[in-house]
N, C-alpha and C positions, 0 to 999 in steps of 0.2 A: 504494500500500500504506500502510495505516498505522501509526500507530506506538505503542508502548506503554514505558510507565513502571513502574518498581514500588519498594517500599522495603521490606524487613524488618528491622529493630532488636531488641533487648536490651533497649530503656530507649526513653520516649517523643521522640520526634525531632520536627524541622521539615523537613520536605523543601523549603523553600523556595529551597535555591542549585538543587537540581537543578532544580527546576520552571520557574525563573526560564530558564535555558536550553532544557529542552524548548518550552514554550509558546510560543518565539520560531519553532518549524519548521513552526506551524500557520496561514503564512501569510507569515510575513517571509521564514526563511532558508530554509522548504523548501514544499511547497504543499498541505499537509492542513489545509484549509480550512472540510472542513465538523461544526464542530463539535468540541467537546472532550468528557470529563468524567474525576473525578478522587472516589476513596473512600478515606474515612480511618478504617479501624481504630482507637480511643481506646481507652484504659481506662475502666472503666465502673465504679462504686459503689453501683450502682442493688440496692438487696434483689430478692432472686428469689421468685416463686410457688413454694410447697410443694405445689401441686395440690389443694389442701383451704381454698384462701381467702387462710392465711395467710402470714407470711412467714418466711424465713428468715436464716441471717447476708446479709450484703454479701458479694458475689460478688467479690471482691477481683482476680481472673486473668479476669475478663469483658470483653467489648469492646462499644463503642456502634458504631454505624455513622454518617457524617455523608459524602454523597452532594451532588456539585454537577456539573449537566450543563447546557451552553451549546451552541446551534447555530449560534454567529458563532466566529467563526476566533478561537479559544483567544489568538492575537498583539497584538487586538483587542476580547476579551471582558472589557465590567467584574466578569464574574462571579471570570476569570482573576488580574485587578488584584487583588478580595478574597481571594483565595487568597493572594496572593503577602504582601499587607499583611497576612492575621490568620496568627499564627506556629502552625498548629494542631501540637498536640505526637501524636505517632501512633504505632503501635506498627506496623502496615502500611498503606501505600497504593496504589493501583493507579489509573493516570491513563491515558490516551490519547487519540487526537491524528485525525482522521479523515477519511481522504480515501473520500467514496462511491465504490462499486462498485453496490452493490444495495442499495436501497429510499432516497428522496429523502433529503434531509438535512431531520432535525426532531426535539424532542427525543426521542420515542419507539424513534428509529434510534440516539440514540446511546451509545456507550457509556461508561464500564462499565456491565453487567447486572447485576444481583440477584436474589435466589429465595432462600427458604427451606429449607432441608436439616436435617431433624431439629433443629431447634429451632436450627440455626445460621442468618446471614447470608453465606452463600455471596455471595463476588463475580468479574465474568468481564469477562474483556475480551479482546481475539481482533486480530490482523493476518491477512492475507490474502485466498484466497479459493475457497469450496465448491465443487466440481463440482456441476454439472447432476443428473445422476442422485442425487446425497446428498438434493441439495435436496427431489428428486420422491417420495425414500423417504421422507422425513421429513413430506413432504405427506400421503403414502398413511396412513403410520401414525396421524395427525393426524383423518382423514377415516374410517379405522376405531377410532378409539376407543381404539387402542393405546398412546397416548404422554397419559394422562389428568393426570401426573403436574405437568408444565411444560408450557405450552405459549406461543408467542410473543408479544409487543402490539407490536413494530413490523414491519416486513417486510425484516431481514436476515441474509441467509445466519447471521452471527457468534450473534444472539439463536437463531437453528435449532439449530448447533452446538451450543450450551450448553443451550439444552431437551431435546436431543438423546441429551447427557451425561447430566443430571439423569434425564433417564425412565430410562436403560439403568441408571444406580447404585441409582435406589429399587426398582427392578425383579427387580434382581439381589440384594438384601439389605433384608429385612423392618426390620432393626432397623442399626444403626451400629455397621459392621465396628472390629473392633481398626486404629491407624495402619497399619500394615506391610500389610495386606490395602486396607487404603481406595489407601494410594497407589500401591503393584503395579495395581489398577483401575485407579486414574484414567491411570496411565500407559499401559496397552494400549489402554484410550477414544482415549488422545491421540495415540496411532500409528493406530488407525482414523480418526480423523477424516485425522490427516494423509496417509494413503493416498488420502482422498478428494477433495483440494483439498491446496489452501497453507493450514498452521495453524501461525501460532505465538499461544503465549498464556496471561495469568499469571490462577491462582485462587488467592483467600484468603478463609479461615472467618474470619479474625482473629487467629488462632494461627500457623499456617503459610500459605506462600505458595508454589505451583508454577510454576515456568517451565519452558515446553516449550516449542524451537526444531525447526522446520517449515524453517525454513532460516536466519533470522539474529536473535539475540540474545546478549546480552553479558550479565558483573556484575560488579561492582566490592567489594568489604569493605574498609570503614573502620574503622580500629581502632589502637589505640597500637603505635609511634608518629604520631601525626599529621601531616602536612605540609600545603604548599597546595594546592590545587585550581582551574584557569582552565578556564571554561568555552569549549568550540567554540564556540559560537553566538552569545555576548555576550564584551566586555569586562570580564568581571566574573570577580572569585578571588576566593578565602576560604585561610585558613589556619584551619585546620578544631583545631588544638593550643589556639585562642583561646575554642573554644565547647563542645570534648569536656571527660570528663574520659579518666581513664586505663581504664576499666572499659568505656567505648564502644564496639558493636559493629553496624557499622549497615552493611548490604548493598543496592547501588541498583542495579537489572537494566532494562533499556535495549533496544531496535530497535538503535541505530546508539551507541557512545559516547560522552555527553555533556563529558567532559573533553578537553582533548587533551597532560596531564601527568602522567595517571595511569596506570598498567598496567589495561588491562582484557581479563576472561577471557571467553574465548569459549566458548557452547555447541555440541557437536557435532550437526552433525543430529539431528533423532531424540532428542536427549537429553530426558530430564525433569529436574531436583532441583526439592529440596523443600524452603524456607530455615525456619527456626524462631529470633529471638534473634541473627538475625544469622548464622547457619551454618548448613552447609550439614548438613541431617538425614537425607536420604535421595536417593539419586542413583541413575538409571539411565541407562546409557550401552549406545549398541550397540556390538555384538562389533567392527565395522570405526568407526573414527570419521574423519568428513569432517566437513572446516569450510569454509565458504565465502566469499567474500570479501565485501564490500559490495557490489561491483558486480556480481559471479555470481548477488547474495541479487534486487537490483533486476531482472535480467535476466530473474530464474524470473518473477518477480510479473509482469513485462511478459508474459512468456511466458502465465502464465492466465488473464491477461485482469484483474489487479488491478491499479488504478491507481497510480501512484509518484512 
């Protein structure tokens, strides 16, 4: 199974202490080997099209996207090394980590994905893994003409899923729903997909970021007062009071917890939220909530036939 990262903030950040311990499990401490990639949300300054030529003010609350994907074991990747040495400052990112199940490892497989949604940069990244039948439905509708909307460039389950998403959202609304309707959708998409396989898995336009656990995901919020932080997977802490200020609000959502001195919360099955700024903006929880352990979470994935 593999694994995902994610960051939403209040104010431009470096995700670099967390990443610095993720990227060590794609190969050193754990064995998702094939391939990384990692999206960074920035603020953007760039003047916007008026749709007549010209321009208008500087888009002040806009985001750039800046996209780096490696198919050498992220533990390993000099792509990973420039990640770690440029301090990008970002407002959300979404990284993962990737052990094949379905379609070879190359960049085309890996993730995160990207599309277009109403003039935004939707981005997807996905653990687990499809059932058989999703798969064949999503082929049918592909072969009939039905899914015109997105459709895949490499061959994995995860890219299906998320084409999947995209057609059934443009499909179901001409134009872009008010928040509370977009994420009520996106949250019933993501209980049908996880009805069809093992889904868990974080989207972000650049404003908000969703995580939805399919069976294990965590998050963490940093925010005054600060303390230290030691990573699982390296010998390596920060004392986090050195580099915030007091106004800092920055939320890191995780497969497995990458600290082992900090409280982290766990999502219930089934759950979705919706982070914005750092907090938590929208939440859906089921009526019974179950949490599973780390090893019940690895058990299921063995159980579907996704690798761990």
């Amino acid at each position: 199974m593999c694994q995902l990262l994610g960051m939403n903030c209040n104010t431009p950040t470096d995700i670099g202490f967390s990443f610095a311990g993720f990227r060590r499990r794609g190969g050193m401490t754990d064995s998702h080997e094939d391939g990384f990639g990692i999206a960074f949300f920035e603020r953007s300054h760039c003047p916007s099209s008026n749709g007549d030529g010209g321009n208008e003010d500087v888009q002040n609350a806009s985001t750039g996207l800046r996209l780096f994907h490696d198919n050498r074991p992220s533990h390993l990747s000099p792509v990973a090394d420039l990640v770690n040495n440029y301090p990008i400052k970002a407002m959300n990112v979404i990284a993962h980590i990737r052990k094949a199940t379905q379609g070879q490892n190359c960049l085309a497989n890996t993730h995160p994905f990207t599309r277009e949604v109403w003039g935004e940069q939707w981005v997807f990244a996905h653990n687990g893994q499809m059932n058989k039948g999703f798969i064949e439905r999503c082929q049918r509708l592909q072969d009939n003409g039905n899914a015109s909307h997105c459709q895949p460039v490499g061959s994995t389950d995860s890219e299906m899923a998320f084409c999947y998403l995209i057609n059934r959202l443009k499909s179901s609304f001409k134009t872009r729903p008010d928040d509370q309707t977009l994420f009520n959708f996106l949250t019933t998409q993501c209980r049908y997909l996880a009805a069809n396989g093992l889904f868990n898995c974080l989207i972000s336009n650049g404003t908000w970021q969703l995580a939805y656990a399919g069976s294990l995901l965590f998050y963490l919020t940093r925010q005054a007062p600060f303390g230290e932080a030691k990573l699982a997977d390296d010998d390596l802490a920060i004392n986090f009071s050195d580099v915030t200020t007091d106004n800092d609000k920055v939320t890191i959502i995780v497969t497995v917890p990458l600290t082992e001195n900090e409280k982290w919360q766990q999502l219930a099955v089934n759950e979705c939220l919706i982070f914005q700024d750092g907090e938590v903006l929208y939440k859906d929880s089921p009526s019974q909530r179950k949490f599973l352990s780390i090893e019940e979470g690895i058990a299921i994935a063995r159980a579907v036939g996704a690798s761990v």
